[in-house]
N, C-alpha and C positions, 0 to 999 in steps of 0.2 A: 380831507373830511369825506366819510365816506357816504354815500346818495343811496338811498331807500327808496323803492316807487310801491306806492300801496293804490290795488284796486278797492275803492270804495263805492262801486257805482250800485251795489245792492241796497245802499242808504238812500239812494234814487227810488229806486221801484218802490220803498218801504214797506216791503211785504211783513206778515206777522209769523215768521220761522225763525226755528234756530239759528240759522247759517245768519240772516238778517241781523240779530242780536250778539252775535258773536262778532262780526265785523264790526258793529258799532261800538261792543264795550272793550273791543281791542283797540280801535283806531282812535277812542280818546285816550287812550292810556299811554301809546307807542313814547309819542313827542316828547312826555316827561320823564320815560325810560333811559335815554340818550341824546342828552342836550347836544352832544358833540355830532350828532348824525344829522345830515341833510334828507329831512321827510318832505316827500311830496306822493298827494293823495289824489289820484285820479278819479275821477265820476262821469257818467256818462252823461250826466244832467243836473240839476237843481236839488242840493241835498235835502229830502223833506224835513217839515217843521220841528217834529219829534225829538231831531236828533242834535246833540249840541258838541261839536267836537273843540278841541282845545283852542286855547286863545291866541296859544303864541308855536313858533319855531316847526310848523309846518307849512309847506304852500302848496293850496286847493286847485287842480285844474277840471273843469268844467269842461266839458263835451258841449257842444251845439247839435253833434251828429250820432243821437243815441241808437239809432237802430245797426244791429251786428256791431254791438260797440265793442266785445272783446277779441273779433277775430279782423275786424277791417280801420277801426278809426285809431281804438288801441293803441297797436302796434305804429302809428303816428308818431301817437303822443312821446312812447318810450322810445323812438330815432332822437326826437327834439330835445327831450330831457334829459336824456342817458342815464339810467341809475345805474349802481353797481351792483344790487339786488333788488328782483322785484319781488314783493309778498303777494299770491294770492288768498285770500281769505276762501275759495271757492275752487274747488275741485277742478282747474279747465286753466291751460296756461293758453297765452297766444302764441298759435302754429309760428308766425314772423315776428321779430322780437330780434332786437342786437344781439351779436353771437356772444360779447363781452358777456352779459347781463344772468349771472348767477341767479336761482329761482328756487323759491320754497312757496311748496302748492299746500293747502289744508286739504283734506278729504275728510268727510262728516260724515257720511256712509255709504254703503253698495247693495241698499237696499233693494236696484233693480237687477241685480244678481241673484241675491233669494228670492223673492217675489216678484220675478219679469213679467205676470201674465197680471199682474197692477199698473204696469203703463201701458203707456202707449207703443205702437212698433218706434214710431218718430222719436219719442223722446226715449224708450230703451238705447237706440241707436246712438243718441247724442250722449246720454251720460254714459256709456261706456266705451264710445270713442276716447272722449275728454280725458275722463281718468286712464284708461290704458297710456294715451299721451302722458300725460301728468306722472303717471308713476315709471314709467320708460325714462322721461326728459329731466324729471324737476331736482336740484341739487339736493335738496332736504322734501320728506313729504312732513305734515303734521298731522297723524289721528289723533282723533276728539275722545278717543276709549280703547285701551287695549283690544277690544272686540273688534274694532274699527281695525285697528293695525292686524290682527290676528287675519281678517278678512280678504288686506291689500296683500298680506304672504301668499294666500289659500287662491287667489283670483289673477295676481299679477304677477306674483313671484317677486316681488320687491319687497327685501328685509332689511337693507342697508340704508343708515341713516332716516329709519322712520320713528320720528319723534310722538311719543303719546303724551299729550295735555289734555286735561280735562278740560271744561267748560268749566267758570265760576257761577255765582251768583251775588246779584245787588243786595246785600242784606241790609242798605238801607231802605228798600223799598216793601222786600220779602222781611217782615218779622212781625211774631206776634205784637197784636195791639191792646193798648188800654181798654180798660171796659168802656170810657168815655170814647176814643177814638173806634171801638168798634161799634156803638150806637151809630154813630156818622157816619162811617161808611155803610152801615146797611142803608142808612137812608138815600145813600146816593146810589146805592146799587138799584134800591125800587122805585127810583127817579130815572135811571138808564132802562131796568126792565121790570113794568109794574107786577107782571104777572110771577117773578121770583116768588118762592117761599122754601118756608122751613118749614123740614131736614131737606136738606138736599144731596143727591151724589155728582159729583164735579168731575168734567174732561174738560180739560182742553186740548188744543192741537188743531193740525189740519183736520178737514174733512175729508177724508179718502180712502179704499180699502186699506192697505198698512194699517191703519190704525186700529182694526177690529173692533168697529162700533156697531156692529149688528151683532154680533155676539155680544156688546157691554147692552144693548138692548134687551137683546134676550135674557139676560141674568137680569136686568131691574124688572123683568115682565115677573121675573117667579119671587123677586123681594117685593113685588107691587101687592102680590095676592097676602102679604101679610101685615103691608102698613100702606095702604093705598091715598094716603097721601103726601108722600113723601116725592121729590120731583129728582127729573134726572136731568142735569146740563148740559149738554154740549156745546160748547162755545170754541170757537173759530171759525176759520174759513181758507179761502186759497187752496183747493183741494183739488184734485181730477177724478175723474169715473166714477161719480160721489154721488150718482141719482140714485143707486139704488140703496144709498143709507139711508136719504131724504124720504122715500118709498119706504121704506121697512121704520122707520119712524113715524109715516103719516098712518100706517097699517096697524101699528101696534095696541094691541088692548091696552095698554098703559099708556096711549097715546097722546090722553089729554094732560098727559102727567111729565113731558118730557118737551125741554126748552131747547130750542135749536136759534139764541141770538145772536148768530155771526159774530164777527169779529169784537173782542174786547177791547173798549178804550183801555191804552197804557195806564192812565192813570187807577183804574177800578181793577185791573188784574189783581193784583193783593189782597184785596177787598174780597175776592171771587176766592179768593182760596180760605183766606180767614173766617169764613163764614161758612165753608162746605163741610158737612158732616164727613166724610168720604173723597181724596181723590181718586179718582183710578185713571192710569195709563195703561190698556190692556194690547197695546201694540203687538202684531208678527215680528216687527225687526223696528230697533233701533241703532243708529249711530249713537245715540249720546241720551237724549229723552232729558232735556232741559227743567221741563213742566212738572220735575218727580221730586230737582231739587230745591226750587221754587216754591212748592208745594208744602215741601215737609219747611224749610224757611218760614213760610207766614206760619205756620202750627195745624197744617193739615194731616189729618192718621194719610196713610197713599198704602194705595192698592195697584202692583204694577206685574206685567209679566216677569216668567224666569226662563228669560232668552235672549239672545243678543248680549247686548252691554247694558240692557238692564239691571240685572244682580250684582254687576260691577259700581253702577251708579248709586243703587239703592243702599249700597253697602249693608245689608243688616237690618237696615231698620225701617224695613216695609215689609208688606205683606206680598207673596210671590204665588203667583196662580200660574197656569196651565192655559195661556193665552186661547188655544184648540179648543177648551171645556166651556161651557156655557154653565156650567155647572160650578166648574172651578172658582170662575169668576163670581159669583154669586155669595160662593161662602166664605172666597176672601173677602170678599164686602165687609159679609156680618161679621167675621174674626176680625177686622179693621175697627168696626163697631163695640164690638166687647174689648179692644184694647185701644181706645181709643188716648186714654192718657199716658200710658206707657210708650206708644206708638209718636206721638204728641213729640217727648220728651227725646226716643231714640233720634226722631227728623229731626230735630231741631239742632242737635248734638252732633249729627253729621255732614248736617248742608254747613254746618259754621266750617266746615274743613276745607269748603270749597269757596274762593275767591277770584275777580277778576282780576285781581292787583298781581296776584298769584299768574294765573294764567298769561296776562301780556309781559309779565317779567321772563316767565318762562320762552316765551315766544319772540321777545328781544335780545337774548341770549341765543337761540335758534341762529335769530336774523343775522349781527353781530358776527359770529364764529364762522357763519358757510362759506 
């Protein structure tokens, strides 16, 4: 019987990112993929409450010693255990590792390759050690978007055996709601944050340059001057270098008009989108941009750039700005607005294409074959 070791310890940190949510709706899915494989899921700690993984035909191991957990206690666990493949869900193998132990690394993107002067020196260092290893070392890589893969060619020179799978999405969480079901959740949404209202224009994401929200500012500054009460969200958190969005929000002439409430409960994210007049993702770079098809899922018009693996994700059926333009952004807004039920109908039509059922079948076949 063949032995599978999955790092799962990002369900630890339970941060609010892709890469988090993509381990999570892969690692419940794996165990029922291949009843005949021996899964075991490593964690560096106490998997938070959020997350509910299978019931049966895996076994959980638990770290006591989470600090440097992927490059020092890890590589413990895999001597003890021995798989015969381990998955990383996360861009970063451990350097010491059985030489036995076949390796398929994910990679989500190499956004500190285009945009290096948005991290840190520390953490540029780290993610491009990591992946350089990773794409050097790992038997199989898996990008999240052709773009992703096009990137690993363009940065590492690794074309062989790089599998592209997209991200799915929950579409029982993401979809449009009854009229009675959407009374309710507004009401729980102005139970989480009173000061919400309608129209509103909806981001979510980190808070961080990449994501170009001083410019998705400046374009609500010049749609404020023609319906000035319409409000702008930003929702998330877990960001870096992010004071000077905070600053250019608390500055903004449409400042009393624009909502910065951290992180969204899991349970009101759908809610946040079924009720946005507008999403927009005006990102510099994406690996994948989760939140666009999520988005169009609940019955949001989505306003996203035409760069990266954006266009790829969007397929069609969003509105594509000039991520650089303050300008750009702005009128895809209002053409998101003018098409809002056609827009409505393409999202909706295309996030049904996207499945997580889809994605960990795909990626237990990866697993499986290496």
């Amino acid at each position: 019987m063949k032995k599978i070791g999955v790092d799962i310890s990002d369900l630890h940190a339970g941060r609010a990112d892709g890469t988090t949510r993509f381990t999570y709706e892969i690692a419940k899915r794996l165990p029922g993929l291949a009843s005949h494989t021996e899964w075991h899921y490593f964690s560096s700690g106490p998997i938070s409450a959020q997350y509910r993984l299978p019931a049966a035909n895996f076994q959980l191991h638990i770290s006591k010693w989470p600090r440097f957990w992927t490059q020092l206690r890890f590589p413990l666990e895999l001597y003890r255990y021995t798989p015969d493949i381990l998955f990383m869900p996360i861009q970063q193998l451990p350097v010491i590792r059985p030489r036995h132990v076949k390796t398929v690394c994910v990679v989500h993107d190499l956004a500190w390759q285009e945009y290096g002067e948005y991290f840190t020196a520390k953490d540029w260092l780290l993610q491009h050690a990591f992946t350089a290893a990773a794409a050097r070392q790992a038997d199989a890589l898996i990008a999240v978007s052709q773009a992703t893969a096009d990137d690993i060619a363009r940065y590492y020179g690794r074309t062989q055996n790089v599998h592209v799978v997209h991200h799915g999405v929950d579409h029982e969480r993401f979809m449009p709601p009854s009229d009675e079901e959407k009374a309710r959740s507004w009401a729980a949404l102005q139970r989480w944050q009173p000061q919400l209202q309608k129209p509103y224009i909806l981001y979510v994401g980190q808070i961080q340059p990449r994501k170009n929200l001083e410019r998705l500012i400046g374009a609500f500054e010049i749609m404020a001057r023609e319906n000035p009460t319409r409000q702008l969200v930003l929702a998330g958190s877990h960001g870096w270098l992010n004071k000077p969005i905070y600053e250019r929000a608390a500055t903004s002439s449409a400042a009393s008009h624009i909502l910065m409430p951290g992180r969204v409960p899991e349970e009101l994210l759908p809610a946040l989108y079924q009720h946005t007049e507008v999403f927009v993702m005006p990102s510099l770079y994406e690996g994948f941009g989760l939140p666009v098809l999520e988005a169009m899922a609940a019955g949001a018009p989505v306003v996203t750039s035409a760069v990266s693996s954006l266009p790829e994700v969007a397929g069609g059926a969003a509105v594509l700005v000039d991520p650089a333009s303050v300008t750009s952004i702005a009128d895809g807004i209002t053409e998101a607005r003018a098409r809002r039920a056609e827009l409505q109908q393409l999202g909706r039509r295309h996030a049904a294409e996207f499945t997580w059922d889809r994605t960990a079948q795909q990626i237990a076949s990866i697993l499986t074959e290496v």
